[in-house]
C-alpha positions as CSV (number, residue, x, y, z in Angstrom):
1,X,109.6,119.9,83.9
2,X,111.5,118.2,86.8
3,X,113.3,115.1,86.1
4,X,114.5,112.2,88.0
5,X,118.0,113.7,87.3
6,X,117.1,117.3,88.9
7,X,115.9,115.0,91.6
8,X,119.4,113.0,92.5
9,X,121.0,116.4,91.8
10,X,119.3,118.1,94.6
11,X,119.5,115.0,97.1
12,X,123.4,115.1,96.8
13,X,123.7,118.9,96.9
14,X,122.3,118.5,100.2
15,X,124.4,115.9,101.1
16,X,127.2,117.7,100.1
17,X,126.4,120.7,101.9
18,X,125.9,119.0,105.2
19,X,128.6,116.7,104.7
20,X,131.4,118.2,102.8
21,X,133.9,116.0,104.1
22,X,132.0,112.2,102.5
23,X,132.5,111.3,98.9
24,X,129.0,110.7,97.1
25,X,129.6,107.2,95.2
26,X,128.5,108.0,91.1
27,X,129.1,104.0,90.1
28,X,127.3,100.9,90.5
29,X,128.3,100.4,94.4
30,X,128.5,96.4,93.7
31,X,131.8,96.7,92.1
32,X,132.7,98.7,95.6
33,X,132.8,101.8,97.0
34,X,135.0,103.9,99.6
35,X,134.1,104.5,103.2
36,X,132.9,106.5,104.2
37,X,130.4,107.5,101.3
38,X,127.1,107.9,100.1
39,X,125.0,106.6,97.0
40,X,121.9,108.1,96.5
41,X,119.4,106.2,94.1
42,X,115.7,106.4,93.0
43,X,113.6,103.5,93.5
44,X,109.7,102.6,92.6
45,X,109.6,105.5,90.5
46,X,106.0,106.3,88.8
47,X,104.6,108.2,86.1
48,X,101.0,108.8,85.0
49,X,98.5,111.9,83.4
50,X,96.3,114.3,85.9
51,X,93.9,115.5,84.1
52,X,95.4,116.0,80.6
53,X,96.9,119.0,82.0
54,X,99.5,117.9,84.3
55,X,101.8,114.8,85.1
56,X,101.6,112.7,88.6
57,X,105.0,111.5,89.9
58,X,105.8,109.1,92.8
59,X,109.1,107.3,93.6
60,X,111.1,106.4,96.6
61,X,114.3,108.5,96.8
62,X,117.1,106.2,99.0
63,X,120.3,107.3,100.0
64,X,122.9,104.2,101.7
65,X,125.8,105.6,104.2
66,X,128.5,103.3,104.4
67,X,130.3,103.7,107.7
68,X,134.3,104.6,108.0
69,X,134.0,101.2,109.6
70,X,132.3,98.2,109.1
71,X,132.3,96.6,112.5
72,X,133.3,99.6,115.1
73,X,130.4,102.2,113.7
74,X,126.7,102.5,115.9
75,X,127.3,105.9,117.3
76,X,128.2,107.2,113.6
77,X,125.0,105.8,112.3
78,X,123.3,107.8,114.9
79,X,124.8,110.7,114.0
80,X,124.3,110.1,110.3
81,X,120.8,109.2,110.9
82,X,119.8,111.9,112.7
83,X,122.0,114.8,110.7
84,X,119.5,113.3,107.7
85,X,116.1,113.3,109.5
86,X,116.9,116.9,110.4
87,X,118.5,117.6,106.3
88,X,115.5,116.3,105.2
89,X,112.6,116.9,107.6
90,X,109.7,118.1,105.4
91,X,110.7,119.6,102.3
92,X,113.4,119.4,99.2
93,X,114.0,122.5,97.4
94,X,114.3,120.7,93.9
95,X,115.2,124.2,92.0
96,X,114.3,127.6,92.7
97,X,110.7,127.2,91.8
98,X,110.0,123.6,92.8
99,X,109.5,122.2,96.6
100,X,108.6,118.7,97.1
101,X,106.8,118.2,100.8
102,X,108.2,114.7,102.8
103,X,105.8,113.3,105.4
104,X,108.2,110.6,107.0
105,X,111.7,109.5,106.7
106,X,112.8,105.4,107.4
107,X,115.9,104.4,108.2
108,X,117.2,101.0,107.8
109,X,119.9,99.1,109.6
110,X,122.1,97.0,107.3
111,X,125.0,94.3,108.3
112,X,128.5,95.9,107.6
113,X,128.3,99.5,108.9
114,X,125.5,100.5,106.4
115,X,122.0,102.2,106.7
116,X,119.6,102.8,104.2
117,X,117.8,106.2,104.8
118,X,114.6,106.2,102.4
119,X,111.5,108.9,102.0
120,X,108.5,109.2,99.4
121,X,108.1,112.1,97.3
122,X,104.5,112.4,95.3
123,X,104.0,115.8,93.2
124,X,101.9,116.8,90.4
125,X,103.3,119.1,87.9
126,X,101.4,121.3,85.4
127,X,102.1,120.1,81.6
128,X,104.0,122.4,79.6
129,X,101.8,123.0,76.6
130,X,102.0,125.2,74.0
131,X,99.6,127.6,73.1
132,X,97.7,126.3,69.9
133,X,96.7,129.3,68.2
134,X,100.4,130.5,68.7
135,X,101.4,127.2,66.7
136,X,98.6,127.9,63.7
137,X,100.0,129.8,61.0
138,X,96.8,132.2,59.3
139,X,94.9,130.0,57.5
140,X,92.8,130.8,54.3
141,X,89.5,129.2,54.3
142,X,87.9,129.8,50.9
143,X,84.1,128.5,49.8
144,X,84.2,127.7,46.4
């Protein structure tokens, strides 16, 4: 089963791939953060049943660049903003077996250098259950 965590994981392995050189913030940003960076979070995240047989996720996945600086910094963000439409344009390989498909990407403008690059992920995944007659032991059903 894929979890939120496998999620974040593969987000910032992307980042990291296409921008080797930017720290990825891992702590609560409001007690600060280095610039440049990244912090990647999942937002509106939703869980439900399909089916008995299978689980429906939704969630908002946003990631926030924080400009080397905060007032000299539009062409960066352009470049940032772009670099992650293109990183993220259609698909996420969450693991080796699982591919989520992206429709859109937003981008949002922020005061002090920031953006806020957001996108939607909806999957169903097929429950994991166990085969019941491998769980029953024999049993012995005597009339009496």
């Amino acid at each position: 089963m894929v979890t939120l965590k496998d999620i974040v994981t593969a987000v910032n392995t992307k980042i990291e791939e296409n921008f080797p050189e930017i720290k990825i913030e891992t702590r609560d940003i409001t007690e600060g953060f280095d610039r440049p960076s990244f912090f990647t979070d999942i937002d509106y995240a939703r869980k439900g049943s399909f089916m008995d047989s299978a689980v429906e996720r939704s969630m908002t996945v946003r990631i926030h660049y924080f400009a080397r600086n905060r007032n000299e910094h539009r062409l960066e963000l352009l470049d940032v903003q772009e670099k992650l439409e293109d990183m993220f344009f259609q698909t996420l390989e969450i693991n080796e077996r699982f591919i989520v498909h992206i429709d859109e990407t937003n981008v949002e403008k922020l005061e002090g250098g920031i953006i806020e690059f957001s996108f939607d992920i909806n999957y169903i995944e097929e429950l994991e259950i166990e085969d019941p007659s491998e769980m029953m032991e024999e049993m012995d059903v005597s009339i009496r």
